[in-house]
The first five atom37 places (N, CA, C, CB, O) and aatype in JSON, in Angstrom:
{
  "aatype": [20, 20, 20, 20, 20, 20, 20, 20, 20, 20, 20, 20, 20, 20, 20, 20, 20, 20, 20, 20, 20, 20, 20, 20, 20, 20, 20, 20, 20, 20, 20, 20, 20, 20, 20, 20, 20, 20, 20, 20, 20, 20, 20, 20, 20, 20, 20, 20, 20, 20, 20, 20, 20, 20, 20, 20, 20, 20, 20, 20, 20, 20, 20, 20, 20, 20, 20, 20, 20, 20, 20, 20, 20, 20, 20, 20, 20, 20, 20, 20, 20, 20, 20, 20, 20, 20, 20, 20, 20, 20, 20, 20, 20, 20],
  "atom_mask": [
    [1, 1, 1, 1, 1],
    [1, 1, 1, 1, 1],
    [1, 1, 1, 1, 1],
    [1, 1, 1, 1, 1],
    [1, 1, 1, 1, 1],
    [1, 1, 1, 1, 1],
    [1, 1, 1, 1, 1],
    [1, 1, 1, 1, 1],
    [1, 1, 1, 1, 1],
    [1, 1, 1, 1, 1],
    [1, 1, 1, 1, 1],
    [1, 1, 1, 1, 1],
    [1, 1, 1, 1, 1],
    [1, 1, 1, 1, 1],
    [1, 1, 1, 1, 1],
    [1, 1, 1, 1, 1],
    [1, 1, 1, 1, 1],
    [1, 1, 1, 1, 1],
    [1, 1, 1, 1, 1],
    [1, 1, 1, 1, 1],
    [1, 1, 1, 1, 1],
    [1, 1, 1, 1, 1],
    [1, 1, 1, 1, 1],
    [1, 1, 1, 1, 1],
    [1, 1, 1, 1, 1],
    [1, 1, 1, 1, 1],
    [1, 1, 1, 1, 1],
    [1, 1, 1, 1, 1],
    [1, 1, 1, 1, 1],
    [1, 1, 1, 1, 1],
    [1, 1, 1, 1, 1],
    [1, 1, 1, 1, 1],
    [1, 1, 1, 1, 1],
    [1, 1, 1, 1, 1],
    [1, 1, 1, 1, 1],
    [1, 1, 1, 1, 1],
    [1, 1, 1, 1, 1],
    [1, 1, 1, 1, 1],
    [1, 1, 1, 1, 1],
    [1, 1, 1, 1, 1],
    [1, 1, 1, 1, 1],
    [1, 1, 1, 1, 1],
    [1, 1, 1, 1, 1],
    [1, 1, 1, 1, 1],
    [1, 1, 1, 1, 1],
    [1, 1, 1, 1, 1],
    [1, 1, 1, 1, 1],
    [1, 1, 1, 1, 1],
    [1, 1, 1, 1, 1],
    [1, 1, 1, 1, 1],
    [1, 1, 1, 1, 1],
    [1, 1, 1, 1, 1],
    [1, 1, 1, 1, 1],
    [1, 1, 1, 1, 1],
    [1, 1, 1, 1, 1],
    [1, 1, 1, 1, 1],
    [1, 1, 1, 1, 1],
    [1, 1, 1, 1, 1],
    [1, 1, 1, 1, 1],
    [1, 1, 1, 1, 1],
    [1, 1, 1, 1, 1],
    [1, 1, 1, 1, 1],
    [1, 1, 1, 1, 1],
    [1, 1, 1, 1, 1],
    [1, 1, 1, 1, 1],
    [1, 1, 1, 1, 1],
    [1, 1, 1, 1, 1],
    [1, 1, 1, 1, 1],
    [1, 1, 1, 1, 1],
    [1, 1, 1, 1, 1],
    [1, 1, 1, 1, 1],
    [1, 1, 1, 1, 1],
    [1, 1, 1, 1, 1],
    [1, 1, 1, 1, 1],
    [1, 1, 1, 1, 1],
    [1, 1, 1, 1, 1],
    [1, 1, 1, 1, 1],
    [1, 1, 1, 1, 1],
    [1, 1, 1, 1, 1],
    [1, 1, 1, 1, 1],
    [1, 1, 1, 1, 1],
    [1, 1, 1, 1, 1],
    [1, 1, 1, 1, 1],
    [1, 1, 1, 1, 1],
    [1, 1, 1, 1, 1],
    [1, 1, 1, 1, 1],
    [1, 1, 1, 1, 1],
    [1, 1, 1, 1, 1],
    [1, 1, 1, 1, 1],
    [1, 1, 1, 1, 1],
    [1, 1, 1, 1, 1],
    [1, 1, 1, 1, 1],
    [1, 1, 1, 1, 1],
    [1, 1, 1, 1, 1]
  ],
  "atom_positions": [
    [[-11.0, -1.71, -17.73], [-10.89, -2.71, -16.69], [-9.51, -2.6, -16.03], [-11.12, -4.14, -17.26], [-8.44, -2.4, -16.61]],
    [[-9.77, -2.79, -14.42], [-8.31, -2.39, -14.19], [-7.46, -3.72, -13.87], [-8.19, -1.3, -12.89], [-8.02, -4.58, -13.18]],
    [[-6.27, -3.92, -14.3], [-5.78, -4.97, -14.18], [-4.5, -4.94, -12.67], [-5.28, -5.23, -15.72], [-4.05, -3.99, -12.02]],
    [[-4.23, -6.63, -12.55], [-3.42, -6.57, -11.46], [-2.26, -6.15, -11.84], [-3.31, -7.67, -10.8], [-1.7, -5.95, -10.76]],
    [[-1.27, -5.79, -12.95], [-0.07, -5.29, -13.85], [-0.38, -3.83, -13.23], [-0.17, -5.53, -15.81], [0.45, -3.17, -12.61]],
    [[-1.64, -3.47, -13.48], [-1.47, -1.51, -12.98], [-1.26, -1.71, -11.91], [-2.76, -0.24, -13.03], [-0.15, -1.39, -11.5]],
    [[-2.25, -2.32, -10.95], [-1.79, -2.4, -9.32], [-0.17, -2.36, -9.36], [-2.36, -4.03, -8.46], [0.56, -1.37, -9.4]],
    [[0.13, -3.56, -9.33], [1.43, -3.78, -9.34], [2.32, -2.36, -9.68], [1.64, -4.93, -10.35], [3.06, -1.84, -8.84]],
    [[2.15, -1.86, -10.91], [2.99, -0.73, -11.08], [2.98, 0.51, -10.33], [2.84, -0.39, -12.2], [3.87, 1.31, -10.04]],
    [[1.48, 0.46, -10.02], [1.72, 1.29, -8.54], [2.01, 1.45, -7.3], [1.22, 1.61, -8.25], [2.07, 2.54, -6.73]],
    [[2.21, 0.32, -6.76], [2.41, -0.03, -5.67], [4.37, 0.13, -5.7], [1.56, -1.55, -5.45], [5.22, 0.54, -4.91]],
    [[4.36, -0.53, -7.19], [5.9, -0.58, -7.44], [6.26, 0.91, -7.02], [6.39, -1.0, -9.16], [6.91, 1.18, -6.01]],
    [[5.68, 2.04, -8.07], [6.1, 3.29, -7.36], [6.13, 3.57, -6.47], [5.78, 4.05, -7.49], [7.2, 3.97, -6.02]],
    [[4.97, 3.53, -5.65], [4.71, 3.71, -4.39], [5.72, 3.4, -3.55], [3.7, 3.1, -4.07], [6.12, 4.4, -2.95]],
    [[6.25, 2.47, -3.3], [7.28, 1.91, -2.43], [8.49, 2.71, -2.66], [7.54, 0.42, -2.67], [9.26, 3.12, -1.78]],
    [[8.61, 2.93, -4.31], [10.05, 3.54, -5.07], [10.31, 5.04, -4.47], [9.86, 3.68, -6.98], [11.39, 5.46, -4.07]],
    [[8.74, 5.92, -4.53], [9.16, 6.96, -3.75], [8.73, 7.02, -2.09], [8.66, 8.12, -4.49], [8.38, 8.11, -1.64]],
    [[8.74, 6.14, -1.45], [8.4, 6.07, 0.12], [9.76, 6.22, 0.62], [7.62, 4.61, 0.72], [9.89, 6.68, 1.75]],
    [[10.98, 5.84, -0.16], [11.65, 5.85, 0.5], [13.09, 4.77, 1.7], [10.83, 6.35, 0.65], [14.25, 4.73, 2.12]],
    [[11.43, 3.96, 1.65], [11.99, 2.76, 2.4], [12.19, 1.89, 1.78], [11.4, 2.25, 3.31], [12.01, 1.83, 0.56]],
    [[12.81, 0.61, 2.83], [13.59, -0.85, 2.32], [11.86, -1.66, 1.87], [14.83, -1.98, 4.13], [10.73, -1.36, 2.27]],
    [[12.17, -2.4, 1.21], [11.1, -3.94, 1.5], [11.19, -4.53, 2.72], [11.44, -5.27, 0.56], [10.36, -5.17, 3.36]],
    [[12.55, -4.18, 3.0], [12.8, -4.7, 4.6], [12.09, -3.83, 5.47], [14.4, -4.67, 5.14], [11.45, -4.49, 6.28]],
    [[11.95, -2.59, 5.62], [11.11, -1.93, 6.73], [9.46, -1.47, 6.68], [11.83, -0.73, 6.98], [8.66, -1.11, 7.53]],
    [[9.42, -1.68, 5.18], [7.99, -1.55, 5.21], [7.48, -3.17, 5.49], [7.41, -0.84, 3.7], [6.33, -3.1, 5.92]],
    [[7.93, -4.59, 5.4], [7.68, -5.68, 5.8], [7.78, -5.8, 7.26], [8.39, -6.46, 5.15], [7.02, -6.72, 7.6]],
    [[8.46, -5.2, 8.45], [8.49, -4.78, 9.74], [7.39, -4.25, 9.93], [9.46, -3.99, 10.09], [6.6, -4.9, 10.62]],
    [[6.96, -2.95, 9.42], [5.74, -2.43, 9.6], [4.66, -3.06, 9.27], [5.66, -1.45, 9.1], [3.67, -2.64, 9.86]],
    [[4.42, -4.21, 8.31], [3.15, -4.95, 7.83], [3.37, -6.26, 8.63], [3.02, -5.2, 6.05], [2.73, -7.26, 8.31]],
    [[4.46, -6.31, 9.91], [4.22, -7.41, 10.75], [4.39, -8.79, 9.39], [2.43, -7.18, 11.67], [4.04, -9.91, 9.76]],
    [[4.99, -8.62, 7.62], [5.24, -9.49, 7.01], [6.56, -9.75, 6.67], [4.59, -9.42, 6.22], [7.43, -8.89, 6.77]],
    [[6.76, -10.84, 6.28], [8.21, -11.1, 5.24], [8.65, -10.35, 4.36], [8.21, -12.14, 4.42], [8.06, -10.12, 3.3]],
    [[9.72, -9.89, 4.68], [10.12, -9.0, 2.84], [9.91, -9.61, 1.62], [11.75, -8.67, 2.48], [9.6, -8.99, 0.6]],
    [[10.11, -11.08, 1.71], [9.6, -12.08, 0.19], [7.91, -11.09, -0.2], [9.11, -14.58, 0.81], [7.52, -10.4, -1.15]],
    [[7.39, -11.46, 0.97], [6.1, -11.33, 0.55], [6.24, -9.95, -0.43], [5.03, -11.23, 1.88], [6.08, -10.0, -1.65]],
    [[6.6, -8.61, 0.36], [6.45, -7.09, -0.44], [7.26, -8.02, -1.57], [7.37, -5.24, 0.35], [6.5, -8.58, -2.38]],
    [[8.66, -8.26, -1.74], [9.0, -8.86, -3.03], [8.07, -9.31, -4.33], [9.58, -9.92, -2.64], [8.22, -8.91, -5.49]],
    [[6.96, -10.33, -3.8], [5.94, -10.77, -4.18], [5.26, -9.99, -4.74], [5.41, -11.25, -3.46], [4.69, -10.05, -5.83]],
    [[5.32, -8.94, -3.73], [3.97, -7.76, -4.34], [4.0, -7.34, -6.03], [4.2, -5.99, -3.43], [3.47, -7.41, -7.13]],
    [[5.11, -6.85, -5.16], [6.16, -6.18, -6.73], [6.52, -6.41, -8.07], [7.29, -6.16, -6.62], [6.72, -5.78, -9.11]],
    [[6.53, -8.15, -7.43], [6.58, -8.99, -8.81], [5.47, -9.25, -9.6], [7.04, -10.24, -8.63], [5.57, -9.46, -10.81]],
    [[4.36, -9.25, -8.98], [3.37, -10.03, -9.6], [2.59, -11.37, -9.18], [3.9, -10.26, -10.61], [1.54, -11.89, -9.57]],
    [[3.36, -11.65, -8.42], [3.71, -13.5, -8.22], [2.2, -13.56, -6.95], [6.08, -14.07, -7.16], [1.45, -14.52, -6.79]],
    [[2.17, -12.19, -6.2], [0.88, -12.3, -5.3], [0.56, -10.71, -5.12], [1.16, -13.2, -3.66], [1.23, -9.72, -5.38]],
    [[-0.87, -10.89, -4.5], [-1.47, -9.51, -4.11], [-1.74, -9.65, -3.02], [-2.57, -8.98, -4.73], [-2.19, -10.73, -2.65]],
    [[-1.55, -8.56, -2.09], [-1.66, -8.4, -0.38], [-3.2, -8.64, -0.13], [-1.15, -6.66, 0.3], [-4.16, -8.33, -0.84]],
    [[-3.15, -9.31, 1.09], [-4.59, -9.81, 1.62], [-5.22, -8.18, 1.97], [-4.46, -11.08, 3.29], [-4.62, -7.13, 2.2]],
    [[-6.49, -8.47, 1.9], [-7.25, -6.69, 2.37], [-6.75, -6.24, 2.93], [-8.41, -6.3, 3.06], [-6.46, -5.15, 2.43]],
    [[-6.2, -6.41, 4.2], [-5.94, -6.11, 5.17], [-4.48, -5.61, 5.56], [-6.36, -6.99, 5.69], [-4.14, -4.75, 6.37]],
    [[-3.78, -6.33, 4.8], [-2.49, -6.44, 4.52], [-2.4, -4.98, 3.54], [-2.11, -8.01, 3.78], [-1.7, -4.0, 3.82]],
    [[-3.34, -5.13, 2.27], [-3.4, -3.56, 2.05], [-3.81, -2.75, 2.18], [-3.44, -3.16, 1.5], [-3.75, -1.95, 1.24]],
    [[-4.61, -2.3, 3.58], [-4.93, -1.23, 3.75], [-3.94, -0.88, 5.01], [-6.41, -1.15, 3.86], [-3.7, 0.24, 5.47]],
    [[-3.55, -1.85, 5.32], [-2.05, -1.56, 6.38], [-0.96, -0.93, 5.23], [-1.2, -3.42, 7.24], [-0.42, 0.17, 5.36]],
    [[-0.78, -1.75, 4.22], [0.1, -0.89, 3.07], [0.1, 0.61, 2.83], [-0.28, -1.32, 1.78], [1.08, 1.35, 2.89]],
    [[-1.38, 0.97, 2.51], [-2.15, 2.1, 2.16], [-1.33, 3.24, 3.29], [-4.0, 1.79, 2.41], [-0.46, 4.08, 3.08]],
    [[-1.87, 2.95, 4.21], [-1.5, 3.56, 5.74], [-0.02, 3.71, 5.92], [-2.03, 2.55, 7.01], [0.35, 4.86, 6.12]],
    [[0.95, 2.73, 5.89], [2.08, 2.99, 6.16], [2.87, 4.0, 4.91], [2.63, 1.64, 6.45], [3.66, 4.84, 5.33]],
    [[2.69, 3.91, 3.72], [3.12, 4.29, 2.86], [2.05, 5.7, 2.72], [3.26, 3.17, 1.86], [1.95, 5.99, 1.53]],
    [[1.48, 6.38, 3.35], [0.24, 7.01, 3.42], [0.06, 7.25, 1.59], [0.33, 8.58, 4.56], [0.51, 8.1, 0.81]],
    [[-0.7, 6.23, 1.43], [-0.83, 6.28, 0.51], [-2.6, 6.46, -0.09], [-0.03, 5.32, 0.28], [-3.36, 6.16, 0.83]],
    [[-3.2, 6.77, -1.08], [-4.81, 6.64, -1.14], [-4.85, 5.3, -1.83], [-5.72, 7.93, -2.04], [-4.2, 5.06, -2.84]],
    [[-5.81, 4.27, -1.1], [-6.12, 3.11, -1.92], [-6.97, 3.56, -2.87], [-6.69, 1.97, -1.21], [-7.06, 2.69, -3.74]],
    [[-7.6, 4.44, -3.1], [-8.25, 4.37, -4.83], [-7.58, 4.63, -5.83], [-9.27, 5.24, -5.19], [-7.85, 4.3, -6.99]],
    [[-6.26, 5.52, -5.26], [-5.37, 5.74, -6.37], [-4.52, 4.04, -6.83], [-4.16, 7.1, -5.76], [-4.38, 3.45, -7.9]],
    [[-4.23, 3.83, -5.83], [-3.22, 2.5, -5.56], [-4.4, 1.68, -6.74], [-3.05, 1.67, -3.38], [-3.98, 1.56, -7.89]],
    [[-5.63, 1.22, -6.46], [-6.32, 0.2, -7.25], [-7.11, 0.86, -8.54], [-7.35, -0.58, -6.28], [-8.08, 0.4, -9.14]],
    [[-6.28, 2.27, -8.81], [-6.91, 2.83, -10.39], [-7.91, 3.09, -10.75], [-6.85, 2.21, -11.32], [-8.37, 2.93, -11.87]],
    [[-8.52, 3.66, -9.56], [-9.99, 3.99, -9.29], [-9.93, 5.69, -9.93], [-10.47, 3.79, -7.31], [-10.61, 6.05, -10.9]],
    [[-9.42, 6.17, -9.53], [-9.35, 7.98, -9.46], [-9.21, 8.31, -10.92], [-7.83, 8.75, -8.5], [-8.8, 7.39, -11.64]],
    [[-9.49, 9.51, -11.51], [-9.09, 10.07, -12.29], [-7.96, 10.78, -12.02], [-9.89, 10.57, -12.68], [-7.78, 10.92, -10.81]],
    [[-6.91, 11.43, -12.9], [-6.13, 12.27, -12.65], [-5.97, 13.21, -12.03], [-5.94, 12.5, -13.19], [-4.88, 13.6, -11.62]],
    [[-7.43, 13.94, -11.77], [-7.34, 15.21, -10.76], [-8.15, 15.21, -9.2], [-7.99, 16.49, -11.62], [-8.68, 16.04, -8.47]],
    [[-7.87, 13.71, -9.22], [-8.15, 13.11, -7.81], [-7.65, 13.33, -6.85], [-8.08, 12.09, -7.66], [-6.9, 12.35, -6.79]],
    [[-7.41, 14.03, -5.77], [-6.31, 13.69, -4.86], [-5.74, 12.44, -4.56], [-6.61, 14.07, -3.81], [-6.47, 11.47, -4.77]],
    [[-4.43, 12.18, -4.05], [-3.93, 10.82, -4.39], [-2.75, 10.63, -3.1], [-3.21, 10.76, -6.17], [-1.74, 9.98, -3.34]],
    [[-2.93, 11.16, -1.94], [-2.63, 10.97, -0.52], [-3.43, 10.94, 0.53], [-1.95, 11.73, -0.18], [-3.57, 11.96, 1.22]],
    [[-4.07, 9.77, 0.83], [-4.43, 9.07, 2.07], [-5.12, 9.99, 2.61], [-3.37, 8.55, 2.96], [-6.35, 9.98, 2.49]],
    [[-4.25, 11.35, 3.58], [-5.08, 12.24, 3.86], [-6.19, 12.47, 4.1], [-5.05, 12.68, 3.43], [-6.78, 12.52, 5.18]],
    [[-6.61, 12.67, 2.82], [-8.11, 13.14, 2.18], [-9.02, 11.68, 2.35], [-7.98, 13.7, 0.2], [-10.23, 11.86, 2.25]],
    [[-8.67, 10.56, 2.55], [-9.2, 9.35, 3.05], [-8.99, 8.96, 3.81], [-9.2, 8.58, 2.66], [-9.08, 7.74, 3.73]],
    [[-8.59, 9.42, 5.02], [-7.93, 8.39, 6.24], [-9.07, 7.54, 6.7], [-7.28, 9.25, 7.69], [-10.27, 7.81, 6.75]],
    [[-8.46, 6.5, 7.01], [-9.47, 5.57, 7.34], [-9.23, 4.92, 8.86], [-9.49, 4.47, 6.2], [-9.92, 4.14, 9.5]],
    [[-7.55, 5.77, 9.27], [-7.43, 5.66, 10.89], [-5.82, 5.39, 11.21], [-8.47, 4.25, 11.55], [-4.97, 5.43, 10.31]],
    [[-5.53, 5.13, 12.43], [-3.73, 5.21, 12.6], [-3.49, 4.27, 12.79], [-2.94, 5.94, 13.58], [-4.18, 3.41, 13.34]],
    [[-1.96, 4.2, 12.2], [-1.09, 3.23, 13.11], [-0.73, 2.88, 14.57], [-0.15, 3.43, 12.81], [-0.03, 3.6, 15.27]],
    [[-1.32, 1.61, 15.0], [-0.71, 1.49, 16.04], [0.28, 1.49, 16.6], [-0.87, 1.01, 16.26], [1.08, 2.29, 16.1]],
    [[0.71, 0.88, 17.55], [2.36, 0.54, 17.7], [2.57, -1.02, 17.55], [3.03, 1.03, 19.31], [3.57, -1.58, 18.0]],
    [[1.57, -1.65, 16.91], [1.74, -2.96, 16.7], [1.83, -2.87, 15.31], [0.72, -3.87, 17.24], [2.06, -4.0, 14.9]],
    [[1.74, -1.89, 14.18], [1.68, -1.62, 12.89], [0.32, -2.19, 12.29], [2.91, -2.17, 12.25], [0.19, -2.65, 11.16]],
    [[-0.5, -2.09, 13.08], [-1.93, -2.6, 12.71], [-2.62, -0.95, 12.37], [-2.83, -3.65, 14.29], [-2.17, 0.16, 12.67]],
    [[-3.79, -1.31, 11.66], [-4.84, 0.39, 11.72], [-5.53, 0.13, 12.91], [-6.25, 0.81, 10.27], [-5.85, -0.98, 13.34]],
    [[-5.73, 1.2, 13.41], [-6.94, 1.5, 14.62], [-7.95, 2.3, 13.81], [-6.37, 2.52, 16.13], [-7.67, 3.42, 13.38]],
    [[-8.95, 1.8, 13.64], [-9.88, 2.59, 12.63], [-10.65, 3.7, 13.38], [-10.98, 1.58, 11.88], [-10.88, 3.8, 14.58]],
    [[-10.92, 4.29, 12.61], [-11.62, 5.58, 13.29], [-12.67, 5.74, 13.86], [-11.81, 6.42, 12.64], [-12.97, 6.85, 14.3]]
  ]
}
């Protein structure tokens, strides 16, 4: 069973190697940095939408992100795109 602690720890990575602030990936999700804070902590989980904007900015694969995949899954977005960033930081789906 996958729990919200794994989410969390991945997402934690996720962010750890993206590179960026909480501050600029919260610019890009049009949210508060508390909120990514939030993420991170535990304290909340991003609305759908909110994470598949995550997914996208961080090009990241949401099956990996929610512990779906096995290990020899691919595990970059890529191979799932589900569509681009706008210039409003919204997805334009495909």
């Amino acid at each position: 069973m996958i729990t919200v602690e794994q989410i969390r720890l991945k997402l934690q990575e996720a962010i750890k190697h993206s590179g960026m602030t909480q501050t600029e990936i919260a610019k890009r999700l049009n949210i508060y940095q508390s909120a990514v804070q939030q993420y991170l902590s535990g304290r909340a989980m991003p609305a759908l939408d909110t994470f598949a904007n995550l997914c996208a900015v961080l090009d990241l694969d949401p099956v990996d992100i929610l512990c779906l995949s096995d290990d020899s899954a691919p595990t970059r977005a890529t191979k799932y795109s589900i569509g681009t960033i706008n210039n409003h930081g919204k997805i334009d789906m495909k």
